[in-house]
PALUMTOR-554588 format. One record per atom (N, C-alpha, C, O): x, y, z; residue number from 1. Coordinates in pm, whole numbers. Example, Ala and Ser with C-alpha at 12.3 -4.5 7.8 and 13.67 -1.06 7.14 Angstrom:
<nodes>
        u        v        w   resi
     1319     -569      780      1
     1230     -450      780      1
     1320     -330      780      1
     1424     -332      846      1
     1285     -225      708      2
     1367     -106      714      2
     1290        3      787      2
     1341      114      804      2
</nodes>
This chain:
<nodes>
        u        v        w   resi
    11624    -1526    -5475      1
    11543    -1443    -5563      1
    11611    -1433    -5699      1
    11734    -1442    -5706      1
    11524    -1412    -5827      2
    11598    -1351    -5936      2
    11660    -1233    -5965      2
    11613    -1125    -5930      2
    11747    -1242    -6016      3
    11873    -1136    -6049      3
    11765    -1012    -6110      3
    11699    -1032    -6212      3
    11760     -891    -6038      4
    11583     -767    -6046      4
    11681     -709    -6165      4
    11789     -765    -6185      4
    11650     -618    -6227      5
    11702     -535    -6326      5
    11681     -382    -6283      5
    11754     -320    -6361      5
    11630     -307    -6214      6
    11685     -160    -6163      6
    11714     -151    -5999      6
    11729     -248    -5924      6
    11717      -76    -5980      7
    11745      -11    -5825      7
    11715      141    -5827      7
    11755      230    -5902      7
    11626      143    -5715      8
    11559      271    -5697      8
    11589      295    -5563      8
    11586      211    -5473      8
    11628      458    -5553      9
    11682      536    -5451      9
    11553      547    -5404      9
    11467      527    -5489      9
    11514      575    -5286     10
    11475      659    -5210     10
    11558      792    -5137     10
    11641      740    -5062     10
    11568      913    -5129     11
    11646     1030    -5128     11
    11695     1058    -5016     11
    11811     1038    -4981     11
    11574     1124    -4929     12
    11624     1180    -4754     12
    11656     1099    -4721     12
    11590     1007    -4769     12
    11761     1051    -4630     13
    11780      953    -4528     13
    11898      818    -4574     13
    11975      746    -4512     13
    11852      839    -4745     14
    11940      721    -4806     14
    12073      733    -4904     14
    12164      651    -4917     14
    12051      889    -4981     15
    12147      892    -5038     15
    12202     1103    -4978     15
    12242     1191    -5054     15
    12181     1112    -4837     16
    12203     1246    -4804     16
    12118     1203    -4657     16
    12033     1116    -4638     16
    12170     1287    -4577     17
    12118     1272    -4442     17
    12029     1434    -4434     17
    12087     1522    -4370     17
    11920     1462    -4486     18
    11844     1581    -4526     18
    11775     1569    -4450     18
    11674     1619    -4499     18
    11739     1523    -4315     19
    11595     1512    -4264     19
    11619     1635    -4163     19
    11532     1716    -4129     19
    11801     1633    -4107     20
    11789     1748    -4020     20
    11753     1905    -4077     20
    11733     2006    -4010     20
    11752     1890    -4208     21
    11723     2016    -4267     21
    11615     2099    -4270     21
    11595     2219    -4252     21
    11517     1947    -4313     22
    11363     1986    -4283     22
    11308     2002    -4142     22
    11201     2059    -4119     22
    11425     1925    -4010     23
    11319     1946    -3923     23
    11363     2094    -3878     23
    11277     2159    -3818     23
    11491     2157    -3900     24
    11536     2300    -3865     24
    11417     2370    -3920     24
    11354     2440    -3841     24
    11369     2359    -4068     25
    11316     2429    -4150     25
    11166     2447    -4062     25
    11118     2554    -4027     25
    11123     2345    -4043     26
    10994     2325    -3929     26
    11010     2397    -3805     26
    10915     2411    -3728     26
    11098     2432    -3786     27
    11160     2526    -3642     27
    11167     2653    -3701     27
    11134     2743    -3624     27
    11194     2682    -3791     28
    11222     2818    -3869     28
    11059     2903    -3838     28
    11035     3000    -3766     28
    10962     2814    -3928     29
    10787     2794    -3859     29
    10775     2834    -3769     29
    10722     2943    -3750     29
    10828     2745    -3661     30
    10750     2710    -3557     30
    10834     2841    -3442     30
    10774     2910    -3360     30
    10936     2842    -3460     31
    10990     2964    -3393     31
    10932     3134    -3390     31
    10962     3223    -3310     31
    10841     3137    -3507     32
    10759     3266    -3529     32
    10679     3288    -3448     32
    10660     3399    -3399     32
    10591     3144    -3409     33
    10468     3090    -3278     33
    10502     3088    -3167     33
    10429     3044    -3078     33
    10628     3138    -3146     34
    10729     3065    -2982     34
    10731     2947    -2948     34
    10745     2917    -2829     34
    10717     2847    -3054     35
    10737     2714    -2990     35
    10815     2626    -3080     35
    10860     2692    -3175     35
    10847     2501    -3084     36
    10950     2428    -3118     36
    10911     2265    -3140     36
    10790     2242    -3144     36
    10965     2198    -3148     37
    10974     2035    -3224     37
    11075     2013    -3170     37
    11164     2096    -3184     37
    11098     1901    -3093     38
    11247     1846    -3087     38
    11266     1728    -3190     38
    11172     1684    -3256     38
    11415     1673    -3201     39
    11392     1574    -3317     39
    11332     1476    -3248     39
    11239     1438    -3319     39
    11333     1420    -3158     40
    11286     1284    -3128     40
    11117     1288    -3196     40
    11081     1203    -3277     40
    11015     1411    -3142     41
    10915     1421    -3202     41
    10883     1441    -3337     41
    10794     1401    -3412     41
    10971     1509    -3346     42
    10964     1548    -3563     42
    10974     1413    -3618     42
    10937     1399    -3734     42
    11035     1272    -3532     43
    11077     1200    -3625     43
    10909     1071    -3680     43
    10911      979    -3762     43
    10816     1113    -3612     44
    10661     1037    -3636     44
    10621     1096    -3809     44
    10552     1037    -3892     44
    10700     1246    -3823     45
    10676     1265    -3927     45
    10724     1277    -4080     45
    10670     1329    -4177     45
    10834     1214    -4067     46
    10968     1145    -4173     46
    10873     1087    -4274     46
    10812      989    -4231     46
    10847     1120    -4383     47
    10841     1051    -4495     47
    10695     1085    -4510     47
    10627     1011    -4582     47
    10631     1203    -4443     48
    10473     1227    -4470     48
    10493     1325    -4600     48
    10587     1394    -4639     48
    10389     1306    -4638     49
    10368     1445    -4727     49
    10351     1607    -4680     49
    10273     1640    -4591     49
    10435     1700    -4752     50
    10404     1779    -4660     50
    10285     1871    -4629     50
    10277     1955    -4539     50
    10224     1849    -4692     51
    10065     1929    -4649     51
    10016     1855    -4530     51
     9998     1923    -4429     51
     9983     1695    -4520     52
     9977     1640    -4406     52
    10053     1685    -4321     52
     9999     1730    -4221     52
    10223     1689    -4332     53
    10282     1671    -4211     53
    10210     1793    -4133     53
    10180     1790    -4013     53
    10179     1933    -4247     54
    10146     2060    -4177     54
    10047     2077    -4111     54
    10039     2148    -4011     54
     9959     2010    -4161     55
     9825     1984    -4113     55
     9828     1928    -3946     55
     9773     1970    -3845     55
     9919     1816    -3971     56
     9903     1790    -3833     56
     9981     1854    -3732     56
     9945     1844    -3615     56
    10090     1923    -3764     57
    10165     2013    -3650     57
    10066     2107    -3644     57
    10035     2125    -3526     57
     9986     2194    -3739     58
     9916     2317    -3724     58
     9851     2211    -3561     58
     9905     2232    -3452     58
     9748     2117    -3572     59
     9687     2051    -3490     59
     9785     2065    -3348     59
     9750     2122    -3245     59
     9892     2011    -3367     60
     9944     1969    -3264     60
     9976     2121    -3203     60
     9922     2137    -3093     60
    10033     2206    -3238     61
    10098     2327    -3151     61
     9990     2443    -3154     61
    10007     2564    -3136     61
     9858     2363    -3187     62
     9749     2484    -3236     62
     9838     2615    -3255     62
     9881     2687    -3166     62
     9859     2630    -3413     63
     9920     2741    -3444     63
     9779     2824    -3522     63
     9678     2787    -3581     63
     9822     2914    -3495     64
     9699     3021    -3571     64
     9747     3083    -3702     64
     9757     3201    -3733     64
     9770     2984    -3763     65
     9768     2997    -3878     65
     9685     2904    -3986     65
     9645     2798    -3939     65
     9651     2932    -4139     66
     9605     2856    -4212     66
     9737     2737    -4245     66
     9854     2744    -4206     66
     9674     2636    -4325     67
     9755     2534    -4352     67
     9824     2593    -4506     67
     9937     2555    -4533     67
     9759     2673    -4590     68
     9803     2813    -4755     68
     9896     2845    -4670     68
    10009     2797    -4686     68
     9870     2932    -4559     69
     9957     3021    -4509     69
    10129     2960    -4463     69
    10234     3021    -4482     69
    10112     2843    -4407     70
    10213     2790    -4339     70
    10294     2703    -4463     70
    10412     2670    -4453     70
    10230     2681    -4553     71
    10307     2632    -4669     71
    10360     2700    -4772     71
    10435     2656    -4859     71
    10306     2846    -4755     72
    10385     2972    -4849     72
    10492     2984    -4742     72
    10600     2951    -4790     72
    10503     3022    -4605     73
    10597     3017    -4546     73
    10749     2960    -4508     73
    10861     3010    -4498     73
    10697     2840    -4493     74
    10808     2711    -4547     74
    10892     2735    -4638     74
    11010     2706    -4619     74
    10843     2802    -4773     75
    10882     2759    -4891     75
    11061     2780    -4841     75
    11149     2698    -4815     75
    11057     2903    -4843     76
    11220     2990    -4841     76
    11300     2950    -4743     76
    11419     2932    -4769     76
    11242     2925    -4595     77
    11378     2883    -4510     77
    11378     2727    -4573     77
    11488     2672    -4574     77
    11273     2657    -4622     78
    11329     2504    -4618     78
    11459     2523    -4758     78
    11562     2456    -4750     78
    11442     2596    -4848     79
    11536     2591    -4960     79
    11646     2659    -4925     79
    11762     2648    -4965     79
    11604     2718    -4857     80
    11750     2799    -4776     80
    11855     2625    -4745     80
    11941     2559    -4803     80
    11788     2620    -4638     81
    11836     2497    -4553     81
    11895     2407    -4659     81
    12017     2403    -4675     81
    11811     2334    -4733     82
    11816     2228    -4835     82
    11950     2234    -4935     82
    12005     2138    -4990     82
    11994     2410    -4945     83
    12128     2422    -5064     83
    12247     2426    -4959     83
    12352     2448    -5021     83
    12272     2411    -4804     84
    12358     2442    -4743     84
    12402     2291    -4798     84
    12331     2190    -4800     84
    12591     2311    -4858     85
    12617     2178    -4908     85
    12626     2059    -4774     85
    12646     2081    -4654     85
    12603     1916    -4850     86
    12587     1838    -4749     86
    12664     1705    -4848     86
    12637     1673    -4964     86
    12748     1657    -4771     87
    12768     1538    -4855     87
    12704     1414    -4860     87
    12659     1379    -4751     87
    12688     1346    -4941     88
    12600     1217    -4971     88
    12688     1117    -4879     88
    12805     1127    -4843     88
    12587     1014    -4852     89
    12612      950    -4694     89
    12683      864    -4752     89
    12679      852    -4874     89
    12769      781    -4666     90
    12914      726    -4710     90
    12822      581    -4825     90
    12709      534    -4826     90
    12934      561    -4897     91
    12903      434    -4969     91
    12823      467    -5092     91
    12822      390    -5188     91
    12742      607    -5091     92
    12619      651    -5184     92
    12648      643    -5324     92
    12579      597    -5415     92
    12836      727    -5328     93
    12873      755    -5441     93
    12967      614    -5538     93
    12987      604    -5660     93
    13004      533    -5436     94
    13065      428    -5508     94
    12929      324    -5534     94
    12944      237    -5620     94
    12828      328    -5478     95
    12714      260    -5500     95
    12643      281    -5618     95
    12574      197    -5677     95
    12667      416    -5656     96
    12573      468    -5755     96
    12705      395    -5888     96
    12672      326    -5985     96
    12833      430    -5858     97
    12902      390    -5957     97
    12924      283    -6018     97
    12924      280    -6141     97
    12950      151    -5926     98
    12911       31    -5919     98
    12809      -38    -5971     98
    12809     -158    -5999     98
    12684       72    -5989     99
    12554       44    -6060     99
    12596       44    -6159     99
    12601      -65    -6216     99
    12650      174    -6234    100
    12632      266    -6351    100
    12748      157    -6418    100
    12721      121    -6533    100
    12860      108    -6363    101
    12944       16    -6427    101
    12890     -138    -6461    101
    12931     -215    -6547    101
    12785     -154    -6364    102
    12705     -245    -6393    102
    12611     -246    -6532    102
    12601     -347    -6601    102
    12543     -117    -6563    103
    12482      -76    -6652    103
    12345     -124    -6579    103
    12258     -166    -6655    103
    12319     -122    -6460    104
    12206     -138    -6406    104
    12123       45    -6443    104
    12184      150    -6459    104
    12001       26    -6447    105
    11899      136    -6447    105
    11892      179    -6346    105
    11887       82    -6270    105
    11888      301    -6270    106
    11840      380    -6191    106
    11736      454    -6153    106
    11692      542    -6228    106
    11702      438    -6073    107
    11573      529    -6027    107
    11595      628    -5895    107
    11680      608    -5809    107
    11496      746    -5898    108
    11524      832    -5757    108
    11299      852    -5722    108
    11209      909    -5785    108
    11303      772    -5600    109
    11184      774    -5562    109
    11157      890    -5424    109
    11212      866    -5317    109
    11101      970    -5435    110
    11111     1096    -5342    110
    10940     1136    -5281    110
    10837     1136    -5348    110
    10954     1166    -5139    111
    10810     1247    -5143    111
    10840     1351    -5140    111
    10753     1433    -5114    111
    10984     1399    -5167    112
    10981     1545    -5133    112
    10900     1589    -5305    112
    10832     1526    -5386    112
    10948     1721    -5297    113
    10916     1818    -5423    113
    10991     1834    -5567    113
    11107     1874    -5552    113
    10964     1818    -5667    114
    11108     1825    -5786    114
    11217     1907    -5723    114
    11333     1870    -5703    114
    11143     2073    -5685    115
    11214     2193    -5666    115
    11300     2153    -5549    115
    11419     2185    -5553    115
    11255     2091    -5453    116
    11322     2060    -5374    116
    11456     1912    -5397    116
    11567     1924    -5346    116
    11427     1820    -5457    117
    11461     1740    -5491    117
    11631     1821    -5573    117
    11751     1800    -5558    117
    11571     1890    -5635    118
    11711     1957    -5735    118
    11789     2041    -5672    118
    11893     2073    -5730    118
    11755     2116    -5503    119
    11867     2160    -5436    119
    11951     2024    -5360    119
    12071     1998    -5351    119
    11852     1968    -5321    120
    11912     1854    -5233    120
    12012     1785    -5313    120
    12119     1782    -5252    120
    12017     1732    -5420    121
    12064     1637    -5502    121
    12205     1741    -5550    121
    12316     1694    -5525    121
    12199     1877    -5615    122
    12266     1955    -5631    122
    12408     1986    -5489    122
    12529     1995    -5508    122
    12343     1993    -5374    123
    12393     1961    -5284    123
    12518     1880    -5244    123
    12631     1898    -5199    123
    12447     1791    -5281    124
    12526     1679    -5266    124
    12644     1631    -5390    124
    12731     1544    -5383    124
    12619     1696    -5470    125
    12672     1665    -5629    125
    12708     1512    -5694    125
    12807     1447    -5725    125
    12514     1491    -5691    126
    12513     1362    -5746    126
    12358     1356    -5842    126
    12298     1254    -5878    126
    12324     1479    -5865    127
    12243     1541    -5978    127
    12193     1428    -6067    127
    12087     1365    -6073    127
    12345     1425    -6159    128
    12310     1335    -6300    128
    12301     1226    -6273    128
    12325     1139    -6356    128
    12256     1191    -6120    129
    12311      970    -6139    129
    12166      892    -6178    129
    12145      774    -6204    129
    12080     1002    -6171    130
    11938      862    -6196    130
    11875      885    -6408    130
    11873      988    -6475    130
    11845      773    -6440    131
    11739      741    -6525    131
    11578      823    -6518    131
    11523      894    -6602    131
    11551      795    -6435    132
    11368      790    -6399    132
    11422      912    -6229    132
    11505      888    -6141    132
    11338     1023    -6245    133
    11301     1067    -6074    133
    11170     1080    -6081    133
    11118     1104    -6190    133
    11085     1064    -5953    134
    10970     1070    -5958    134
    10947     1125    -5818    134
    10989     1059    -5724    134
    10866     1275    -5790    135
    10910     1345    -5691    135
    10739     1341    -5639    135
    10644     1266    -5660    135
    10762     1459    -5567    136
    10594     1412    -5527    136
    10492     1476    -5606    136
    10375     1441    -5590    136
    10520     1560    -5686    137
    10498     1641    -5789    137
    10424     1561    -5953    137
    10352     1590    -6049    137
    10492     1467    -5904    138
    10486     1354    -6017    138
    10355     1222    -6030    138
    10336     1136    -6116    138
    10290     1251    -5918    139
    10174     1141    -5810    139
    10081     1187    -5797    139
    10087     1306    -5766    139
     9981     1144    -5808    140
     9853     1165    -5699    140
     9835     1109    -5579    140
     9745     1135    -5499    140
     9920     1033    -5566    141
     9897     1007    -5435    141
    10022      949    -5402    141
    10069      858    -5469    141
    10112     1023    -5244    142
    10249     1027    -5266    142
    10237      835    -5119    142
    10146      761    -5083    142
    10389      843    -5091    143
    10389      760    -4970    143
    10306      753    -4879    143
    10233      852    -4888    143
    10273      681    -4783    144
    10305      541    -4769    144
    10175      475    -4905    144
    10122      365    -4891    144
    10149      556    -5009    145
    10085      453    -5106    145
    10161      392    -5193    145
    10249      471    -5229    145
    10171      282    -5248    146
    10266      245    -5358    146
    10270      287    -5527    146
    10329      230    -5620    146
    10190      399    -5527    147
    10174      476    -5602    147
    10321      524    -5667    147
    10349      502    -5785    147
    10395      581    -5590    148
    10561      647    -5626    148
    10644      545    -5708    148
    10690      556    -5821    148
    10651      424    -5607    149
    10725      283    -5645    149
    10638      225    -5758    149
    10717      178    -5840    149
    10552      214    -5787    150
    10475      201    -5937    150
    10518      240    -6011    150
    10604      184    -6079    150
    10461      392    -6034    151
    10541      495    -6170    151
    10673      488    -6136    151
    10730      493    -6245    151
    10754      480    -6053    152
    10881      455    -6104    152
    10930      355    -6220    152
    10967      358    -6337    152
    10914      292    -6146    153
    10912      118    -6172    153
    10868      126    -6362    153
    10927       85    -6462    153
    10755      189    -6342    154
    10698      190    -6507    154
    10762      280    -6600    154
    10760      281    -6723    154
    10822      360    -6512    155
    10924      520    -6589    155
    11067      392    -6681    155
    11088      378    -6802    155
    11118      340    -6593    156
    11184      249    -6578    156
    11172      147    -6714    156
    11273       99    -6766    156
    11048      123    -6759    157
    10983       18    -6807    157
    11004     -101    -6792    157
    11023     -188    -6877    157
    10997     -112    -6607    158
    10974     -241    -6538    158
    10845     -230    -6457    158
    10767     -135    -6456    158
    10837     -362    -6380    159
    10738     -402    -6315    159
    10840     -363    -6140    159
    10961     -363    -6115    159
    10719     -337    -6055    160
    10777     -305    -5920    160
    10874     -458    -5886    160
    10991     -451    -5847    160
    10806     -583    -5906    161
    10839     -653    -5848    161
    11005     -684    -5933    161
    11090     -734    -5861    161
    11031     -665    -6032    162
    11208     -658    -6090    162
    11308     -555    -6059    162
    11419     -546    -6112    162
    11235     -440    -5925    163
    11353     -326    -5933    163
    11351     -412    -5763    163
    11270     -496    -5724    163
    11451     -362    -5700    164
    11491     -338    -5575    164
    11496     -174    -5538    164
    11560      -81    -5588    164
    11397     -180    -5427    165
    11432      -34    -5397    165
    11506       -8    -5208    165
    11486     -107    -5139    165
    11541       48    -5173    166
    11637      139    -5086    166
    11530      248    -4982    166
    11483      357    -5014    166
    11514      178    -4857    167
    11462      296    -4826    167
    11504      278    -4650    167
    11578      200    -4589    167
    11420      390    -4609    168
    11461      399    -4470    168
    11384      449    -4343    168
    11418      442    -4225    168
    11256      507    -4406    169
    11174      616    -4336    169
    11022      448    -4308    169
    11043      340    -4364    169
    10898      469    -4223    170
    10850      398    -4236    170
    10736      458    -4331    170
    10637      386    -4317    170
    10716      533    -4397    171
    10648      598    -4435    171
    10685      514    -4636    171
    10602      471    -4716    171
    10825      522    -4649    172
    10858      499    -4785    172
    10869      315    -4773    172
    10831      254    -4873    172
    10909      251    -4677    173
    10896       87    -4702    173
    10799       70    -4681    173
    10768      -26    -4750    173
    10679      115    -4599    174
    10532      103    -4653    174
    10517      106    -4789    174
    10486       -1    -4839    174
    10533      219    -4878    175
    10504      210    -5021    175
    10582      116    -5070    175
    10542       45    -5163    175
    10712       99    -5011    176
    10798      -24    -5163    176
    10734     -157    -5117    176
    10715     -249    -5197    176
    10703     -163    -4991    177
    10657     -319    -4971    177
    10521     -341    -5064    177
    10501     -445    -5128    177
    10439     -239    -5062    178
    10328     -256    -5089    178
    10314     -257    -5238    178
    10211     -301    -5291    178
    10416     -209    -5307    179
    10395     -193    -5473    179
    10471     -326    -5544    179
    10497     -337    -5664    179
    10504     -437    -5424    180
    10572     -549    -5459    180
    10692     -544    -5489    180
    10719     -646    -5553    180
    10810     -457    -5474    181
    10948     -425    -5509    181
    11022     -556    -5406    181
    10957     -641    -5345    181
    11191     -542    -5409    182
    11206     -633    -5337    182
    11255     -512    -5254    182
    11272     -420    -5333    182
    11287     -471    -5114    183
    11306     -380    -5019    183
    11444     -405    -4963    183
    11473     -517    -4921    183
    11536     -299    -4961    184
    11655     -316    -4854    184
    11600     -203    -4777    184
    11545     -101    -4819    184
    11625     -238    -4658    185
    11599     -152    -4527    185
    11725      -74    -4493    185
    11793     -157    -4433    185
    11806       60    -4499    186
    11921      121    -4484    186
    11889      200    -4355    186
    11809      294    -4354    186
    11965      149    -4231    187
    11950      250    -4092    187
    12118      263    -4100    187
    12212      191    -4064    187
    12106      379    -4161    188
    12270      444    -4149    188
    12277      593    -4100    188
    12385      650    -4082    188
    12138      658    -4077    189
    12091      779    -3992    189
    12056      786    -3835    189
    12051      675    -3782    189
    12037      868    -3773    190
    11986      877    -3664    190
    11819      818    -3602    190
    11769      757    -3508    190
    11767      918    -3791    191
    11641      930    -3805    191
    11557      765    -3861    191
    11436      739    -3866    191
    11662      689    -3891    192
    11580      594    -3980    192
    11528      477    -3893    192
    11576      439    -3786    192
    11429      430    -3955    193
    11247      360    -3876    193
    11373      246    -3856    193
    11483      232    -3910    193
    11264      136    -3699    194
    11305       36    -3718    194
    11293      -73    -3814    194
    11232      -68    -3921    194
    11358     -171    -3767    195
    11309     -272    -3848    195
    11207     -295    -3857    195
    11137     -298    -3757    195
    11125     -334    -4054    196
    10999     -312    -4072    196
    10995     -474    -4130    196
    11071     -530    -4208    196
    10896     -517    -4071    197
    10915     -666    -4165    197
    10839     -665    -4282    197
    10732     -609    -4306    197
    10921     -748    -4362    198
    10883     -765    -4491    198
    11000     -744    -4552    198
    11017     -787    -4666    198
    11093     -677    -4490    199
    11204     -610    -4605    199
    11283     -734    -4613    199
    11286     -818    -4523    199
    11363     -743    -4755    200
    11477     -878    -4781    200
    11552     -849    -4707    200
    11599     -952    -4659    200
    11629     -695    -4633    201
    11774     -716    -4619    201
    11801     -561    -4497    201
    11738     -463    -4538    201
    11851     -544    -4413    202
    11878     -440    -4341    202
    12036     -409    -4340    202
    12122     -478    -4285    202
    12054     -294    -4408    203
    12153     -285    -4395    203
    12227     -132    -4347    203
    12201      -21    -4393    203
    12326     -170    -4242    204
    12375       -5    -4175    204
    12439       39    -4279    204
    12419      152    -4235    204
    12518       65    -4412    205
    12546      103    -4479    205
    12533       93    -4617    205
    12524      -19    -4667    205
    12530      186    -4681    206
    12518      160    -4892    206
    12617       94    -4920    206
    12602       37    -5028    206
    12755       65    -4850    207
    12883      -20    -4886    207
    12816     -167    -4859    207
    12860     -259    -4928    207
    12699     -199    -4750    208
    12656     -347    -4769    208
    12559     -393    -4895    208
    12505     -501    -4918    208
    12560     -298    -4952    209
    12395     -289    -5057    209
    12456     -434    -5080    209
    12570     -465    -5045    209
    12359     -525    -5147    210
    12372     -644    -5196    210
    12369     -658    -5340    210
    12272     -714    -5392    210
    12496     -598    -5435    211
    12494     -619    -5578    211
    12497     -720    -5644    211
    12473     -715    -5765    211
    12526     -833    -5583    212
    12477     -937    -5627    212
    12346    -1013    -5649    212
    12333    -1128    -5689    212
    12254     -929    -5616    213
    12085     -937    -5668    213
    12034     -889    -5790    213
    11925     -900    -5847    213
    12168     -821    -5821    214
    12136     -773    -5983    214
    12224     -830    -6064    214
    12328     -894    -6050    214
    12132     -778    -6188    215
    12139     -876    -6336    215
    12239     -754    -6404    215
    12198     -644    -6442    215
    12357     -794    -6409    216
    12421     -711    -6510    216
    12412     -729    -6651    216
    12431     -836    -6708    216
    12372     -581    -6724    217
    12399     -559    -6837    217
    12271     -523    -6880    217
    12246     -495    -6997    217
    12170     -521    -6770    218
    12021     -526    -6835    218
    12031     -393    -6856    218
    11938     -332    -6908    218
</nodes>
C-alpha cells in the first residue's frame, strides 16, 4: 500500500480499556430494576450508540422505564465511573509519540459523547495528543455508519482512504471499513470483536502498530 498520511484513534478499547466502565455504569441502571448484565452479554453492545444501546436493554430486561428517563439517569454514575483514573493501554503513549515525532496528523474517532470523551481522555492523561476529535456529538449518524471516519478524515483534510484508522469493537471496523480507510484490527482487551475481514492488519498490541505505512513529514 501507499505510505497514508494520518492515523485515527478509535478511543474505548484502543487507547484506554473504558468499556468496563460503561458496562458498571449500565449496572448502576440496571441495579435500581433488580437486575443486571453480565459482561459476556453487555459485550453485543460495544460500540452502539447510546440511545440504541438503551433502547434495546429497556427491551431486553423490560424495564419500566422511558428511554428520556433512562438516559437522564445514566448521565452521573457513567461520569462518575469514566473520571476514576485509568491508564492508557500499554504501547498507547509511545505510539502517540512516535506519531507526533513523525509529524504524522492525528485523529480521535469516538461514538462516545465530547463530555464524555474529555473525562475519559483526561483520565488517562493523553488529552492534548489529537489534531481532529470527532465524538458522537459531532454526526448525524454515529457507527457502524462511515459517517465518523468521513468527517474525520475531512477534519483532517484528507480522504478516508489516506488515513489508517485503529479500531477494535465490531461496531467501529464496520464504519472504518466502510468509509474506505485502511483498518488495523487491535485485540489487546478482553472486550475486543473477533477477527473482522477486511482489516490490513491484527494486532494484540499498539507496540505492533505498523509505522512503517506512514509517510513521514506529511
Amino acid at each position: 500500500m501507499p505510505p497514508a498520511r494520518a492515523v485515527i484513534f478509535d478511543m474505548d478499547g484502543v487507547l484506554t480499556d473504558s468499556e468496563p466502565a460503561f458496562h458498571a455504569a449500565v449496572n448502576d441502571i440496571l441495579d435500581r430494576f433488580g437486575t443486571s448484565i453480565s459482561l459476556r452479554d453487555y459485550e453485543r453492545f460495544i460500540g452502539t450508540a447510546t440511545p440504541v444501546m438503551w433502547q434495546r436493554m429497556i427491551a431486553l430486561k423490560r424495564l419500566p422505564a422511558t428511554l428520556p428517563e433512562i438516559l437522564d439517569a445514566y448521565e452521573a454514575p457513567l461520569l462518575a465511573r469514566l473520571r476514576e483514573p485509568r491508564p492508557p493501554l500499554p504501547g498507547a503513549r509511545e505510539l502517540l509519540a512516535r506519531l507526533r515525532t513523525m509529524r504524522v496528523p492525528l485523529g480521535l474517532c469516538t461514538a462516545s459523547y465530547r463530555r464524555w470523551v474529555d473525562a475519559i481522555l483526561a483520565s488517562a492523561g493523553i488529552a492534548p495528543e489529537f489534531d481532529v476529535i470527532v465524538a458522537a456529538d459531532d454526526v448525524e449518524r454515529t457507527k457502524p455508519d462511515p459517517q465518523p471516519y468521513e468527517r474525520a478524515a475531512a477534519a483532517l483534510g484528507l480522504r478516508a482512504d489516506e488515513c489508517v484508522v485503529i479500531e477494535d469493537s465490531v461496531s467501529g471496523l464496520t464504519s472504518a471499513l466502510a468509509s474506505g480507510a485502511c483498518v488495523v484490527q487491535l485485540r489487546a482487551t478482553g472486550t475486543a470483536a473477533d477477527v473482522m475481514p477486511g482489516v490490513e492488519r491484527v494486532i494484540a498490541s499498539l507496540d505492533e502498530f505498523p509505522s512503517e505505512w506512514l509517510a513521514a513529514g506529511t
